[in-house]
C-alpha positions as CSV (number, residue, x, y, z in Angstrom):
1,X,0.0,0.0,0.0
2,X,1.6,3.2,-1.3
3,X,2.6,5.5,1.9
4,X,-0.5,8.2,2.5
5,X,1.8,11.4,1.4
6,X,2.5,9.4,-2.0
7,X,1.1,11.2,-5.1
8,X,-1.5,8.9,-7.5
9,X,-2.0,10.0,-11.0
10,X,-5.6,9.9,-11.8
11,X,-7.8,6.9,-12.5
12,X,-8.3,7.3,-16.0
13,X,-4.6,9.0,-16.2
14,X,-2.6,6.9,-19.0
15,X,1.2,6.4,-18.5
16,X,3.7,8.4,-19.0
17,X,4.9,6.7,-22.4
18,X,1.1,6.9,-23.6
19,X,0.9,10.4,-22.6
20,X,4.5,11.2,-24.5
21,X,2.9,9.2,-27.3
22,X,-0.6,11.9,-27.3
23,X,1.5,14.9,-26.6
24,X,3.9,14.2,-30.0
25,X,1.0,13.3,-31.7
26,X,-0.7,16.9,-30.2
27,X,3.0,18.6,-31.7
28,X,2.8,17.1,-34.9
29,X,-1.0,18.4,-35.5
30,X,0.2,22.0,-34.0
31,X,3.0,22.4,-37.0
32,X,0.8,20.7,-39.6
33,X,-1.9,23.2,-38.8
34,X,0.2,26.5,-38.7
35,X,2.6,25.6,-41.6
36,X,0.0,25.0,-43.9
37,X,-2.6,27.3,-42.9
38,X,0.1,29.8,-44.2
39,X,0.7,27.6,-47.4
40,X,-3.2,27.7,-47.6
41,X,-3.3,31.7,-47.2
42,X,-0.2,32.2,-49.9
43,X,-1.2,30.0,-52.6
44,X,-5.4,30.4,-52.4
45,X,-6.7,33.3,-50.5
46,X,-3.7,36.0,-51.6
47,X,-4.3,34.8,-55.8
48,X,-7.9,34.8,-55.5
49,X,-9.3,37.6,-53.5
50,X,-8.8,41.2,-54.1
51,X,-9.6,43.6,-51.4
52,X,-12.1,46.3,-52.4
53,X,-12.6,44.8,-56.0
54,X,-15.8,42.3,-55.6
55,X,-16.1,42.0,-59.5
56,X,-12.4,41.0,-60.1
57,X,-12.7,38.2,-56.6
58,X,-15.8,36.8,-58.1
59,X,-13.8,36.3,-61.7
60,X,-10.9,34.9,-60.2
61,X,-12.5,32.4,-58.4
62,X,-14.7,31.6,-61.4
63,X,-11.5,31.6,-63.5
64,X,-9.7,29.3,-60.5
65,X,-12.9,27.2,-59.0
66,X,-10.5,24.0,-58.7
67,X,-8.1,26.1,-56.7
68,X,-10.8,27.6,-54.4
69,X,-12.6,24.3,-54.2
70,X,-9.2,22.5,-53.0
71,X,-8.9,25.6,-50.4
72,X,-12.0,24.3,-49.0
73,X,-10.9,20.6,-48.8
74,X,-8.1,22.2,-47.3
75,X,-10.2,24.0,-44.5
76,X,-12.1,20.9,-43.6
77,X,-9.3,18.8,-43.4
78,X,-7.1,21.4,-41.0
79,X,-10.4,21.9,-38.7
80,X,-10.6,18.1,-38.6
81,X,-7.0,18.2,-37.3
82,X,-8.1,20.8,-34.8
83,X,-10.2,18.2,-33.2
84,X,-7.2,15.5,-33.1
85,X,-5.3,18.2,-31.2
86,X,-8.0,19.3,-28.6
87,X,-8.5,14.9,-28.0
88,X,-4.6,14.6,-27.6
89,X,-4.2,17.6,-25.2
90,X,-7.6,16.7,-23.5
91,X,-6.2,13.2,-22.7
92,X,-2.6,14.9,-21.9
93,X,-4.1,16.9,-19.1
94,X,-7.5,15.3,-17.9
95,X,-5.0,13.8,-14.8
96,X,-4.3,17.2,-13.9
97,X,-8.0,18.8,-14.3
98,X,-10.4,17.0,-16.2
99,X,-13.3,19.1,-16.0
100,X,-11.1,22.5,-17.3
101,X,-9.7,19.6,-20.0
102,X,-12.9,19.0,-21.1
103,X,-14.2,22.5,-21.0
104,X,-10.8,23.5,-23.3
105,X,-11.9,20.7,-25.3
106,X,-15.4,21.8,-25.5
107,X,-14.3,25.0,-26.7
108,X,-12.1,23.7,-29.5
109,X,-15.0,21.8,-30.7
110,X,-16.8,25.3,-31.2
111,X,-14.1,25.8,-33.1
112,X,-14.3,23.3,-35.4
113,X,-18.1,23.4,-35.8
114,X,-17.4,27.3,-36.6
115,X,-14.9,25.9,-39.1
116,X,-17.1,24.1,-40.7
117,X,-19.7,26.7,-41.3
118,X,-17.1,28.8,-43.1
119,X,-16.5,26.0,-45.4
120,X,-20.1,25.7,-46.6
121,X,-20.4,29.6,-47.0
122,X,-17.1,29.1,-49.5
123,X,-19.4,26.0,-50.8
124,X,-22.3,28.9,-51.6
125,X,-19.9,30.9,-53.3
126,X,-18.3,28.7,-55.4
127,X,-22.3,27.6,-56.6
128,X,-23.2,31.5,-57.2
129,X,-19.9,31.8,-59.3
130,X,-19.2,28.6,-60.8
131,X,-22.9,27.9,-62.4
132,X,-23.8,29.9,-65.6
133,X,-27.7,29.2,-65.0
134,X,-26.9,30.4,-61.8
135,X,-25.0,33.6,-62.6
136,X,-27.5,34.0,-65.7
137,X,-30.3,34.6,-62.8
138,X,-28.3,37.6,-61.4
139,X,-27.2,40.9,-62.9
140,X,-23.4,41.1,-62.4
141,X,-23.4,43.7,-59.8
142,X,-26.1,41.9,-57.8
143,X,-24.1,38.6,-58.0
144,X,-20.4,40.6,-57.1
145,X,-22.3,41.9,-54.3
146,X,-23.5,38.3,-53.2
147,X,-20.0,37.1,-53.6
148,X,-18.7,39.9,-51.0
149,X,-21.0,39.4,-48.8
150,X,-20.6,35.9,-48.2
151,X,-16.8,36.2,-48.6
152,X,-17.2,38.8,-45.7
153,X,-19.1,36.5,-43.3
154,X,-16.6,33.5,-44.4
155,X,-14.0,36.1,-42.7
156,X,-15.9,36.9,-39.9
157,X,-16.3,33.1,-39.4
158,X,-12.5,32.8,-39.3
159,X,-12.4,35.5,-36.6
160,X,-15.5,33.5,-34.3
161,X,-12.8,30.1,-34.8
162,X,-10.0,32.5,-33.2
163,X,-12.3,33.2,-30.0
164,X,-13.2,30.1,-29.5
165,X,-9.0,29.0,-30.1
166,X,-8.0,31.0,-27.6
167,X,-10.7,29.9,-25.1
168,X,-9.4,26.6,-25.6
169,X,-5.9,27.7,-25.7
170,X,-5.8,29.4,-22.6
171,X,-7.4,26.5,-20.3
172,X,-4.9,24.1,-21.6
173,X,-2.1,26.1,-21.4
174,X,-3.4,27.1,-17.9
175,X,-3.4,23.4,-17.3
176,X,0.3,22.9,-18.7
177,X,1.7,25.9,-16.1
178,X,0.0,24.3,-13.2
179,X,1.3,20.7,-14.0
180,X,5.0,21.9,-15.2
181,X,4.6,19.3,-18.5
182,X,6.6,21.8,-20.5
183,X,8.5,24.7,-18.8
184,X,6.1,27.6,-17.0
185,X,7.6,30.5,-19.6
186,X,6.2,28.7,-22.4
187,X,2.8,27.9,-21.1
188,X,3.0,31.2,-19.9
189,X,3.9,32.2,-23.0
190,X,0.4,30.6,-24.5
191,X,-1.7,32.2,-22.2
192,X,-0.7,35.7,-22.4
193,X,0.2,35.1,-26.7
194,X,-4.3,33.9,-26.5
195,X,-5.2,36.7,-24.1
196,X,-4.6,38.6,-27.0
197,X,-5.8,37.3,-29.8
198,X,-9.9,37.7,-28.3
199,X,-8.8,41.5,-28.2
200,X,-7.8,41.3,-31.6
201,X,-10.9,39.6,-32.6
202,X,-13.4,41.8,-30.6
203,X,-11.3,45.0,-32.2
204,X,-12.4,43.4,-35.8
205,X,-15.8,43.2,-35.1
206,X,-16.6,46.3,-33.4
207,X,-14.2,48.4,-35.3
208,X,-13.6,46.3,-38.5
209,X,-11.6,49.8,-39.8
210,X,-8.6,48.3,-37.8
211,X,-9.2,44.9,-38.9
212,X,-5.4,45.0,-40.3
213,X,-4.0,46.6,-37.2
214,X,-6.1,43.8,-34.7
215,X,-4.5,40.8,-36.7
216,X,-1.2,42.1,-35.1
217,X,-2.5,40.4,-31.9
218,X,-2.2,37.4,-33.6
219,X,1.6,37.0,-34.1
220,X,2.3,36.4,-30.3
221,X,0.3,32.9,-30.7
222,X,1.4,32.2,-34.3
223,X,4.9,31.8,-32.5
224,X,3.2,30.0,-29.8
225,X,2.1,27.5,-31.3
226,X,5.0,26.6,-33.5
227,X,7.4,26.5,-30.3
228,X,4.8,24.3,-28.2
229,X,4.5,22.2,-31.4
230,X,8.5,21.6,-32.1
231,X,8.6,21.4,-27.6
232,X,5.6,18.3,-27.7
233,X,7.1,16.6,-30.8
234,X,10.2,16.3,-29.7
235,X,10.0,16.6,-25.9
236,X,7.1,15.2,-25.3
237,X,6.1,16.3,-21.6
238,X,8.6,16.5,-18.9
239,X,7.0,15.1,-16.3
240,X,3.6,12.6,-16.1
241,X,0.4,15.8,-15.4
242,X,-1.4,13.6,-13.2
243,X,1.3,14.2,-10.7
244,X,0.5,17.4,-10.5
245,X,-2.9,17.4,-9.4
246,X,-4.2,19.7,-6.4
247,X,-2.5,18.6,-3.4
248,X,-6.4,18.4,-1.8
249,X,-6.8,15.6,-4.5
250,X,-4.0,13.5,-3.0
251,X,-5.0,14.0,0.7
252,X,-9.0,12.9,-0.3
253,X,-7.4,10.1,-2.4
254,X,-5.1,8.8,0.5
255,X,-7.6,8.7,3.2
């Protein structure tokens, strides 16, 4: 019988070598996600939308439907990955908290399902543009106008999955400080980096004027998340969470 002052991971806590396995596999999702988002953002968004020009968006992606169609096969793949992650962190750190795991996973899901709305309003505009019955049932300007708006709410959409990413973001990392899995300045580093980011987002919506200045907030966690995803690939966690539950835990555990 292990002595009282002994500490007990969890009863659904895995092992250490099953946690290292989750938290490489959580790495490897956080540096597929990030590096091709960007790739994603180069070669699709930045050829086929032009600020302030609906009629020349609207004919670029009529001109390039293949490309903007493989954009969105892109976004529901990456938002499917986003769901990998929040399961492999949620099983990292449900020894140390799992209700605040689960409510970090909860709001990654909210995410995902915001994700997924975006993609279906890139679904509508590839129908409005890439249909000549469909475009023959709307003058030009009423269909560039269509185009924009849903384009518009698409982005918006993107802004709602970065709220509900930094919800998520911020437990979890919350969770990694308190249990010491990677080093405190990094976690701390995640939680201030997605303290921002809802600033930037609630900036864009109220004041969408300074939607290029907001997205400045964003940088802090874009680092983030490729230093946590090289630390968990190649690191894995330093030490197993579970041991690091509240010391009231152990005492209510051992009696």
């Amino acid at each position: 019988m292990p002595a009282p002052d002994a500490p007990m991971p969890a009863p659904d806590a895995p092992a250490r070598p099953a946690l290292n396995r989750y938290a490489r596999l959580a790495g490897l999702l956080y540096l597929t996600i990030i590096v091709t988002s960007i790739l994603s953002l180069l070669l699709v968004d930045s050829r086929l939308v032009v600020d302030g020009d609906r009629a020349a968006t609207a004919e670029r992606i009529a001109a390039s439907e293949t490309l903007f169609r493989a954009g969105l096969v892109y976004d529901m793949a990456m938002f499917a990955a986003v769901v990998a992650l929040a399961w492999a962190l949620f099983v990292v750190l449900r020894g140390v908290d799992r209700d605040r795991a689960l409510l970090a996973l909860l709001w990654r899901m909210a995410e995902a399902v915001v994700g997924a709305v975006t993609v279906l309003l890139g679904v509508l505009v590839v129908l409005l543009v890439g249909s000549e019955g469909v475009r023959a049932a709307f003058e030009p300007a009423q269909l560039h106008a269509l185009v924009d708006v849903l384009l518009t709410a698409r982005t918006i959409g993107y802004d709602v999955t970065i709220f509900f990413l930094s919800l998520g973001t911020i437990v979890y990392c919350g969770l990694l400080y308190r249990s010491r899995a990677v080093p405190r300045p990094l976690a701390g580093l995640g939680i201030v980096s997605f303290v921002l980011m809802p600033v930037g987002v609630v900036v864009s919506l109220l004041l969408p004027e300074f939607q290029d200045l907001a997205m400045a907030a964003w940088v802090p966690g874009i680092v983030f998340e490729v230093v946590i995803g090289v630390w968990l690939l190649l690191k894995g966690v330093r030490t197993a969470p579970a041991a690091a539950a509240a010391p009231e835990a152990l005492v209510a555990r051992a009696s």
